[in-house]
Structures are given as structure tokens and as C-alpha cells.
C-alpha positions in Angstrom: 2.2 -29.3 0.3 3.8 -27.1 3.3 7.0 -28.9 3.0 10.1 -27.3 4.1 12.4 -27.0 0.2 15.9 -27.5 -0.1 17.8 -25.6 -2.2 20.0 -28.4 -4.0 23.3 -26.6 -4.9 24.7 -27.7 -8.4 27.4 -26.9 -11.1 26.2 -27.9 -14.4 24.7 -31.5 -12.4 27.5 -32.0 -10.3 26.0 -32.1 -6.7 27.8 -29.6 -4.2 28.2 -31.9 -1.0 27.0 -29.6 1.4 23.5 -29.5 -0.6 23.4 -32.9 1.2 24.0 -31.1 4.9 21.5 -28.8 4.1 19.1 -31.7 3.3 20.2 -33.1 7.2 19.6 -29.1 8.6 15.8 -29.3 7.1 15.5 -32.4 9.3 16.0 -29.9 12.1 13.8 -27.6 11.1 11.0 -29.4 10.7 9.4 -33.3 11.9 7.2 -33.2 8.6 8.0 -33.2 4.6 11.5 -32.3 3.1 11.5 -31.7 -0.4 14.7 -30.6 -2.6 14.5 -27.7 -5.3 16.6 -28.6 -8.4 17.2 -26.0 -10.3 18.9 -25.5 -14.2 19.1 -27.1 -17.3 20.7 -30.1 -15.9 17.7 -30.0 -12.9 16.6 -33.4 -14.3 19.5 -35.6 -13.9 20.2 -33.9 -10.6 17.1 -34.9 -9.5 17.5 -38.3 -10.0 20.4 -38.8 -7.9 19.1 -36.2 -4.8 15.7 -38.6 -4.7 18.0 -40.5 -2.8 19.4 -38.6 -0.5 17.0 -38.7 2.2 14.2 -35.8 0.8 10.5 -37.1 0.8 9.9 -35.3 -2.6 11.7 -33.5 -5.5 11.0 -31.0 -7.8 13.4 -29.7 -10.7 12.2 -26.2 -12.1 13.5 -25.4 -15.5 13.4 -21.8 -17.9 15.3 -20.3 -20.6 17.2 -17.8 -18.2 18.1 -21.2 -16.1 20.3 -23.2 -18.5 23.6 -21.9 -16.5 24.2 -20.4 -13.0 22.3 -16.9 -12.7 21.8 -16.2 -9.1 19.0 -13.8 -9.3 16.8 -16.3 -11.9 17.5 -19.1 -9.9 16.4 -17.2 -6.4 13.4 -15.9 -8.5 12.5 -19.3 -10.0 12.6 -20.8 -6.1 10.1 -18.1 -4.8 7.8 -18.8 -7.5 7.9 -22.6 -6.7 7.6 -21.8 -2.9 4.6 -20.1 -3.3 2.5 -22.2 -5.7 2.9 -25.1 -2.8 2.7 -23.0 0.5 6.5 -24.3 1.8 6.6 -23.8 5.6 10.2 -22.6 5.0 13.1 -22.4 2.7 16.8 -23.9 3.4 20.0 -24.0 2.0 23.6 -24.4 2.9 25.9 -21.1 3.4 28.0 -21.4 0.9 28.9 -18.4 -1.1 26.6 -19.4 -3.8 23.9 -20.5 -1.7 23.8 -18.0 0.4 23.5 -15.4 -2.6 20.1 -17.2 -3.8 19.0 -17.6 -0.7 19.0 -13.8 0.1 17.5 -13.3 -3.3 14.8 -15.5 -2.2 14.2 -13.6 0.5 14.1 -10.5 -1.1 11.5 -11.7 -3.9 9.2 -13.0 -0.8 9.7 -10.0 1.1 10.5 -12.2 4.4 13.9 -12.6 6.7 16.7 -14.4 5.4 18.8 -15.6 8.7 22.2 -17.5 7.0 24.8 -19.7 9.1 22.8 -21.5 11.3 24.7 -23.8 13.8 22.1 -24.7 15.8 18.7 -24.5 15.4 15.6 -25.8 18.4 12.1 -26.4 16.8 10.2 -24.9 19.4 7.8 -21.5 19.6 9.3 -19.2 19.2 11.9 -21.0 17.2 16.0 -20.7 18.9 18.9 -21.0 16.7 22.4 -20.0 16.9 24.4 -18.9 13.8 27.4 -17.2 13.4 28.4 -13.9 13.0 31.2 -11.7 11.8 32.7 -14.2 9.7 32.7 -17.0 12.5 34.3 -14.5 15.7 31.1 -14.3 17.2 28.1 -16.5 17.6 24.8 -15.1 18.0 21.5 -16.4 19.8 18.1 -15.5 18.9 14.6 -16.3 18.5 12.7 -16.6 15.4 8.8 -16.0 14.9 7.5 -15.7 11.7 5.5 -17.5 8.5 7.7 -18.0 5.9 11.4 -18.2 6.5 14.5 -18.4 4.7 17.5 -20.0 6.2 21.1 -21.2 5.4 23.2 -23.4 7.5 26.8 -23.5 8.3 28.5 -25.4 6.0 29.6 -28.8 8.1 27.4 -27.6 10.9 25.1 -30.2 10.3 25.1 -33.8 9.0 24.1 -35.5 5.8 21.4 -37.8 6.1 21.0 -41.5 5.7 20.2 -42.1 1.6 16.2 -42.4 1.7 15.1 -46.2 0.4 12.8 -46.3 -2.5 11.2 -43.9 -5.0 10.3 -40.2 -4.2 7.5 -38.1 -5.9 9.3 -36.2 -8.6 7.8 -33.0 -10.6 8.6 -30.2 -12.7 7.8 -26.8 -12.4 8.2 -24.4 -15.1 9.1 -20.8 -13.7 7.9 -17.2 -15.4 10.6 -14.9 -15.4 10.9 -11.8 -16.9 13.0 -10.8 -19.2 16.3 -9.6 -17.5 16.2 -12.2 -15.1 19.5 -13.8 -16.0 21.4 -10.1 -16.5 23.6 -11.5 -14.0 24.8 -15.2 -14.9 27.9 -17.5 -15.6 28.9 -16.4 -19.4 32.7 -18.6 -19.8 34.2 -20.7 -17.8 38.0 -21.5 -17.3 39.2 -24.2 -15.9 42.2 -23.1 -13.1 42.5 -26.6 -11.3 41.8 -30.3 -11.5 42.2 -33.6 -8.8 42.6 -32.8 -5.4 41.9 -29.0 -3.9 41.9 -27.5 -0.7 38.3 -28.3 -0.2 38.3 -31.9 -1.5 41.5 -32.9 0.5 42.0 -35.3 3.2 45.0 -33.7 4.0 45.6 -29.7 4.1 49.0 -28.6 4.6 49.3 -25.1 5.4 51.5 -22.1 6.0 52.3 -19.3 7.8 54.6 -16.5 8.0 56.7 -18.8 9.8 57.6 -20.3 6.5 59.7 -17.2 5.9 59.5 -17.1 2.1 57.9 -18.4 -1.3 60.8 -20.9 -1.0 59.6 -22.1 2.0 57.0 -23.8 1.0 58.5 -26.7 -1.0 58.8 -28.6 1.7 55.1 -28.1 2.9 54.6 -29.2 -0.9 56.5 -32.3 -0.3 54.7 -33.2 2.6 51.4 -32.6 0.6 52.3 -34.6 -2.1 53.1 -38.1 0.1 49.7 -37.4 2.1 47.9 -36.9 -0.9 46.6 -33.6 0.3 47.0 -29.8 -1.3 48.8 -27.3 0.2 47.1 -24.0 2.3 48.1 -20.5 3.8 47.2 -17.9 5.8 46.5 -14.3 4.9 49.7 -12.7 6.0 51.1 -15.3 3.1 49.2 -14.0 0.7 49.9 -10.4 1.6 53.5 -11.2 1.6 52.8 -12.6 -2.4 54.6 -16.2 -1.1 51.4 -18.2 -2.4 48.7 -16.8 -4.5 45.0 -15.8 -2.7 43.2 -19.1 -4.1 45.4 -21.1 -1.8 44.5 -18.7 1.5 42.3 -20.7 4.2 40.2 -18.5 6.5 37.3 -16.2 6.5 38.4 -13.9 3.6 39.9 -17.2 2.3 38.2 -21.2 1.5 36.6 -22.7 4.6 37.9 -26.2 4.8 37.0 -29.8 6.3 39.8 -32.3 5.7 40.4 -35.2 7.9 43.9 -33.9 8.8 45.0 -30.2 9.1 49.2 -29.7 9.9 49.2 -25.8 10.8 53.2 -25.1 9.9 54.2 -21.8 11.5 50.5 -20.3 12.0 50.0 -18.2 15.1 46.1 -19.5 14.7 44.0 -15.8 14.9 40.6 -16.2 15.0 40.2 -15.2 11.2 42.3 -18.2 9.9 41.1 -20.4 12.7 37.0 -20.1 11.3 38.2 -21.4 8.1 39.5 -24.6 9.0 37.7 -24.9 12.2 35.5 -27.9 10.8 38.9 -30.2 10.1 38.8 -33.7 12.2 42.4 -33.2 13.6 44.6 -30.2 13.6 48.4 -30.7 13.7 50.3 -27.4 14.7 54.1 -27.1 14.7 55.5 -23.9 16.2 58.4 -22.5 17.6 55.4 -21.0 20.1 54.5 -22.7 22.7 51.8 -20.3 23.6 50.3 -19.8 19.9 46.8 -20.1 19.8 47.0 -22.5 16.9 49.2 -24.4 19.3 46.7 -24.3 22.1 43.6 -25.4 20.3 45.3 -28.4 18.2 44.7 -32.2 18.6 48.9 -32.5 18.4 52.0 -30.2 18.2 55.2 -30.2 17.9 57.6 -27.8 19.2 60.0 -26.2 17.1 61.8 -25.3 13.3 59.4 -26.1 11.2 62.4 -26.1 8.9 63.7 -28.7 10.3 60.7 -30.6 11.2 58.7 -30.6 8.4 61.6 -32.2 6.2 62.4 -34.8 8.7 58.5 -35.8 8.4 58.9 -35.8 4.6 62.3 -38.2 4.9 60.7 -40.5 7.1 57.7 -41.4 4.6 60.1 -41.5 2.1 61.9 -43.9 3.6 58.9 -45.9 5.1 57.8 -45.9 1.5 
């Protein structure tokens, strides 16, 4: 075959998005085949609707030990697939989940596993740039060897154009051992619904210069006429203002919304690599001098006290 395979990223058949960046990263990689790996009980279905996303082929592998997210099955099931068709390499995109059946991949394969690509030059030797240290520090190297594993920033790379026609789809039917799935999704409970940081168009977000817990009900407000969901820094979290599930950054979510209003953030290089990927940043600060303030599309100087409500009574009234 010696395709390069996509690791489609899933939840019980509902497609993670940046599967579909991964799919425009193998493009990178290589000028040749791209097939996507499905992988679980509801590999099938999944299959169907990644045929056409712009892969030249598709396999779904299905087990016993595969019928729910089990990190070390699935990485297990992938290497076995890899190897019965020769793949010229292995991609995926660096999500947390991805990342963790990647490296397991790697492991089962015995060959390097580089994750968080952001740029990547198909020569010989091969040159890539990925980040490093949670997103402070990007690295440049050179890669030469048979069979690699890689994982790609996620919104470091686009999704392709959906393919036209039919693909070749199969089914590959992995031997694992018996304690393959020791480590796997056993209950489930549900903590949100609609709109979260990571699906929103709109992330408004707070920092310590919200001042309390309190504070943020106008930053709610604000959310709630955009149609966005509200963020924070770590320092908010710390301070037990909002709980950790809301916290953007690189201990936090890693966000992409069209719009990102930064309300009383000094912008440090942590919070900044989780919302780095947003189209437009909107920072109001009483600093001047802020980095947030320095590296946003707009601000406004100033109370965001006084600011933010003002923005909330205008829309009201425009509405």
C-alpha cells in the first residue's frame, strides 16, 4: 500500500474536527496515498462520512477490546494495521487524545514519535518545526528515518477540500491480547451541552483584572448576546473565581474562535499558546503595555468594569 494513515479521532462516531486537519497535514507529508484509520465499534459509520473528506482510502479496524475509547488497544490495533500494508508513516492531530495513541503507536513499532508539528518540508532529510514546552518555544529539526509517527498542531494546518466520489473502504480485524483494554473509558457523565469554549465563535475571557467571582457576570452577559462561552486564565482559577474546565492556556483548553475579547489578562506566554490560533483578539486593559495588549487585533484602554457593561448595554439596546 505504503500510504501515509490517518489516525481519525472519534467519540463514540462523532468526528473530532481536527481529525480533518490532520487529514490536510498528511498532504504535507507526503505527494502520494492518504488513507484514514477508523478505529472502534462505531469505526463503520465513521468511515462513511471520512471517505469524504479528502483521504484516497479508508480502513475501519474493529475488536472486542475496541468497542469504547482504550488508548493502548486502539495504538496497538493502528500498529498492527500499519504493518500488514507497509504505511510510509503514521499521522494524527495533537490533541490530548491523539497524541496519547500516537505515542503508543510508537512505542508498539519501536520508532520516533515527533508530536506538534507546525511546519513540516518534504525534502531529504525531512525539516519540520514543532513546538515545544507547551507552545514557548519552537524547535527546528531534521528527520531521517523509515517509519515515522507524527502529530500536528492542532489548527496548524488546514482541512482539505471534501474528496469527490467513492473511496476504497476495508476492514481490518486486530489481534490483541488480553489486557489490551486495562486502560479504557468505563462511565461517562455528561458535565456540559451547546456551546463550549472549544466550539464558540466567541470566547470571552478573564483575568485577574476581573477582581472577583462576581466579576464575571458581566463577562457572562457579554457571552451570552455574542453567543459565545466564557474563559479565564490560570491566576482565576488559582484564585477559585471560575472552576479549572473554564481556564484557556497550556495547562488549560487550547482554543480557535473567530473572536477572542481578553478582559483584564496581562497575556503571558502560557495563556497566550492557548488561544493563540483565535482569528481576532480583543484585549481591554488598564495597561497600555500588556503583552495581551501589544499582540491584539484591537484594544481598548481602560476599566473593564466599566467597559465591558457599556458593550453589553449597547447590544441590548441595538437589539
Amino acid at each position: 500500500m505504503s500510504a501515509v494513515l490517518v489516525f481519525v479521532e472519534h467519540d463514540r462516531g462523532v468526528i473530532e474536527e481536527s481529525s480533518l486537519q490532520a487529514i490536510g497535514f498528511a498532504r504535507e507529508v507526503t505527494s502520494s496515498s492518504v488513507a484514514a484509520v477508523v478505529i472502534g465499534a462505531a469505526g463503520t459509520e465513521v468511515a462513511a462520512r471520512v471517505a469524504a473528506a479528502g483521504v484516497d482510502a479508508v480502513c475501519s479496524i474493529d475488536a472486542s477490546a475496541l468497542a469504547d475509547y482504550a488508548p493502548e488497544a486502539w495504538g496497538d490495533a493502528c500498529a498492527q494495521y500499519a504493518k500488514s500494508v507497509d504505511a510510509i508513516a503514521i499521522v494524527g492531530c495533537g490533541t490530548d487524545r491523539g497524541n496519547e495513541v500516537l505515542a503508543h503507536i510508537a512505542a508498539v513499532l519501536d520508532t520516533p514519535f515527533i508530536s506538534n508539528i507546525t511546519q513540516y518540508e518534504a525534502s531529504v532529510p525531512v525539516k519540520l518545526t514543532r513546538l515545544r514546552w507547551g507552545g514557548s518555544l519552537l524547535e527546528h529539526a531534521t528527520l531521517d528515518v523509515g517509519l515515522a509517527v507524527l502529530s500536528c498542531a492542532p489548527h496548524a494546518f488546514d482541512s482539505p477540500q471534501s474528496g469527490v466520489g467513492e473511496v476504497p473502504r476495508s476492514e481490518f480485524v486486530a489481534a490483541l491480547r488480553d489486557d489490551a483494554a486495562r486502560t479504557r473509558i468505563v462511565e461517562r457523565v455528561s458535565l456540559a451541552s451547546g456551546i463550549t469554549l472549544q466550539t464558540a465563535p466567541v470566547v470571552v475571557s478573564g483575568g485577574r483584572g476581573v477582581g472577583s467571582a462576581d466579576g464575571f457576570a458581566h463577562l457572562e452577559a457579554l457571552a451570552e448576546l455574542l453567543g459565545g462561552a466564557v474563559g479565564c486564565s490560570r491566576v482565576v482559577t488559582n484564585q477559585g473565581w471560575r472552576p479549572h474546565s473554564d481556564q484557556v492556556g497550556q495547562t488549560g483548553k487550547r482554543v480557535a474562535p473567530e473572536l477572542y475579547i481578553a478582559c483584564g489578562i496581562s497575556g503571558a506566554i502560557q495563556h497566550w499558546i492557548g488561544m493563540q490560533a483565535a482569528q481576532r483578539v480583543l484585549a481591554i486593559n488598564l495597561d497600555k503595555d500588556a503583552p495581551m495588549v501589544t499582540k491584539a487585533d484591537f484594544a481598548v484602554i481602560g476599566d473593564l468594569h466599566e467597559i465591558v457593561p457599556a458593550i453589553v448595554e449597547e447590544l441590548r439596546r441595538r437589539r
